[in-house]
C-alpha positions, 0 to 999 in steps of 0.5 A: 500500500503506497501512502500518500505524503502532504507537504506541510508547507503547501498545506500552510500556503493553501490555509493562508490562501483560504484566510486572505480570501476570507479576510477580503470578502468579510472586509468587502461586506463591511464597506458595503454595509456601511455605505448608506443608500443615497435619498432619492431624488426629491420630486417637486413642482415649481413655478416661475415668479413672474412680474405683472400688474395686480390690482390693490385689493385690501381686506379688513374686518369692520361693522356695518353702521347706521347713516342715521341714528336716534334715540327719542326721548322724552324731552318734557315731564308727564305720564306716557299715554299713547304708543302709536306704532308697531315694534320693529316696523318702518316708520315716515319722518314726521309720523307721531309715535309716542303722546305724553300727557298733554293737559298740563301743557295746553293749560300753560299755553292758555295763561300764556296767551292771557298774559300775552294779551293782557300785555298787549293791552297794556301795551296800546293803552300806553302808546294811545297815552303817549300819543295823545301827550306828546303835541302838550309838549310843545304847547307846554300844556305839560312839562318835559318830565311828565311827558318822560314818563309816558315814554317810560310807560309806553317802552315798558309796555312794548317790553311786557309784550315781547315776554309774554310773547316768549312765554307763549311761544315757550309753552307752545314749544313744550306742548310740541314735546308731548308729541313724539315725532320720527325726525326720519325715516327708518327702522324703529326698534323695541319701546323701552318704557311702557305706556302709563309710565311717567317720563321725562328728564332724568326718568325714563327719558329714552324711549325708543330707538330709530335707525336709518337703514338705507344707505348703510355704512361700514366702519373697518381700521386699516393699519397707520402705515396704509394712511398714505396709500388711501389719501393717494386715491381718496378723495380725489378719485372714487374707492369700491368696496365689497361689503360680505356679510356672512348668515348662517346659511346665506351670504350677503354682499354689497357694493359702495364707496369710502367716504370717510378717511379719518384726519388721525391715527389712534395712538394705542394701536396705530390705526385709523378709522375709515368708513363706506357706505352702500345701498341696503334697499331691501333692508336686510342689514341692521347696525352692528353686524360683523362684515368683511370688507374689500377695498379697491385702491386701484392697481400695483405696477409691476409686481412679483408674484408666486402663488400663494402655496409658494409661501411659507412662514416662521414667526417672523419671517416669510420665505420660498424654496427656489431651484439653483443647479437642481438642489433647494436654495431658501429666499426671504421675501417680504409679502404685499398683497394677495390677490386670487391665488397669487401673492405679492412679494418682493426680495426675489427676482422674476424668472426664478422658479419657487417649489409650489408642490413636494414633501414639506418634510424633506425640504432642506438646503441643498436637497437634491431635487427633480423640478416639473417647471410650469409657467405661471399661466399653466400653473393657474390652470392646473389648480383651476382645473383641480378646483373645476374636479373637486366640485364636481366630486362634491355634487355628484356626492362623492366625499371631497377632495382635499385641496390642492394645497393640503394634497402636498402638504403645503400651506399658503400663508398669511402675511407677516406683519402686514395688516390688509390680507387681500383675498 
């Protein structure tokens, strides 16, 4: 039997052979295992910032107020006997609404004329005496100083009438405040005092509430840095606005004009009052109600735009995502106005695309991205488009889309520190 004889230096060869291979391949493993997968590239749409001219639409909450308002009162002291109209209803400028106790009065008006002709007859008794004195003078039929008196008498006569007079046409006065009259037409509101009470000053003095409700007017605070751009356009040309009052189930709006831009600002906020008024023909508003107002102050040249889902926000500053060489570069901007689905802003220049669609939560300098670039002018079309499906999804009874805002998790918002948010 022959046997076989191994080398034990080749078999050391063969063994460290094997380990090297091992070694390399475990090594191989661990570079690759510790090599992170790169992120996918960020998918996002985007549109470019364009320049155009934007009308100078402002908004502002406000109230709507009456042109006129009144509250009778009673201006004389009596028992209320009469309320001569019906609580809530429309009533004539001139029509009585509420009778005090008049006998009193009429009673003060007949002494008045007793005394008014009793003065009267004084009066022509010292004018006949005078008269009658007067060619005595010159005769010298009596003295000077007896003819002063008849002068004196005839002028203190003259002087009681006019105060009867004054007397009468004061107790005349007073009898006309037994009758409460509508100094307008209007709305009159509930009663607030019964019949059978005593009024008067400093009792029950007011009586009811009268409103006059066409036209009406709407009081809203711009902020004191707009002053100068209302007094550019107002009052030298005419300012639309668009009153929106909101029910519960309808929506009103209304179409008037400024005519008021007060002469100051308020110290502790640094507004300024401002006022319109507009036809309310059929009546439906009443004073105090909550409004949105629109205000029309022309148009802005040449302005930036992005849309509105460009935006984004921190506390104190307003900001956009661009595309520089395919990655994601910040931009703080200012925010002006917002009209439609476009916003104002300044501090970036027209042409550059800002990311309207894509993962907020990967949004990050320098991320590596794949822009679908759209003109402005398709981009308004796409969420018109959009908007157009949503509604018919809604009408056909399907639940509703989410907008196209919330589908890619991006939120348009408002404008830092500027106070007239236009829609």
């Amino acid at each position: 039997m022959m046997t076989t004889m191994l080398n034990p230096k080749a078999f050391g060869f063969v063994a460290a052979a094997g380990l090297s291979v091992a070694v390399v391949a475990t090594g191989c493993g661990r570079k690759a295992a510790q090599a992170a997968p790169k992120p996918p590239v960020l998918e996002v749409t985007s549109v470019n910032a364009e320049t155009m001219d934007v009308p100078d639409l402002r908004r502002y909450p406000g109230n709507t107020e009456a042109v006129q308002q009144v509250t009778l009162e009673a201006r004389v002291q009596g028992f209320l006997e009469q309320r001569l109209f019906e609580e809530g209803t429309s009533v004539t400028a001139g029509q009585t609404l509420f009778i005090i106790e008049q006998p009193p009065y009429e009673a003060v008006v007949l002494e008045a004329q007793g005394q008014l002709l009793s003065a009267e007859a004084a009066f022509d008794y010292a004018r006949s005496e005078y008269a009658r004195n007067e060619p005595l003078v010159a005769s010298g039929a009596i003295s000077a100083q007896n003819f002063d008196q008849y002068r004196s008498n005839l002028e203190s006569a003259a002087a009681q009438v006019q105060v009867a007079e004054a007397s009468l046409i004061s107790a005349q006065i007073n009898l006309g405040y037994t009758e409460v009259t509508a100094p307008f037409d209007g709305r009159i509101g509930r009663r607030l005092v019964d019949v059978g009470n005593l009024v008067g000053p400093g009792v029950h003095e007011n009586l009811a509430v009268l409103v006059d409700l066409d036209p009406m007017r709407v009081v809203f605070q711009p902020a004191g840095t707009e002053l100068p751009d209302f007094l550019a356009v107002w009052p030298s040309t005419k300012v639309g606005v668009t009153v929106t009052v909101n029910g519960v189930s309808t929506t009103m709006t209304f179409e008037g004009d400024v005519d008021l831009v007060d002469n100051e600002a308020a110290v502790d906020s640094s507004t300024f009052i401002a006022r319109a008024s507009f036809p309310n023909t059929d009546l439906k508003l009443v004073p105090g109600l909550f409004a949105e107002i629109e205000v029309d102050l022309g148009a802005l040249k040449n302005q930036i735009v992005v849309p509105v889902e460009a935006i984004q926000s921190e506390p104190q500053q307003a900001y956009v995502w661009t595309i520089k060489d395919n990655k994601l570069v910040r931009a703080n901007v200012t925010l002006g106005p917002q009209w439609k689905e476009l916003r104002v802003i300044t501090g970036l220049e027209p042409g550059i695309p800002v990311v309207v669609e894509g993962n907020p939560y990967r949004m990050k300098t320098d991320v590596a991205v794949r822009s679908k670039n759209l003109s402005l002018e398709a981009w308004r079309k796409e969420v018109a488009d959009q908007q157009a499906a949503k509604a018919n999804k809604t009408v056909g009874g399907s639940h509703p889309a989410q907008t196209h805002t919330a589908k890619h998790g991006v939120e348009p918002t408002a404008a830092t520190g500027h106070e007239s948010d236009s829609k």
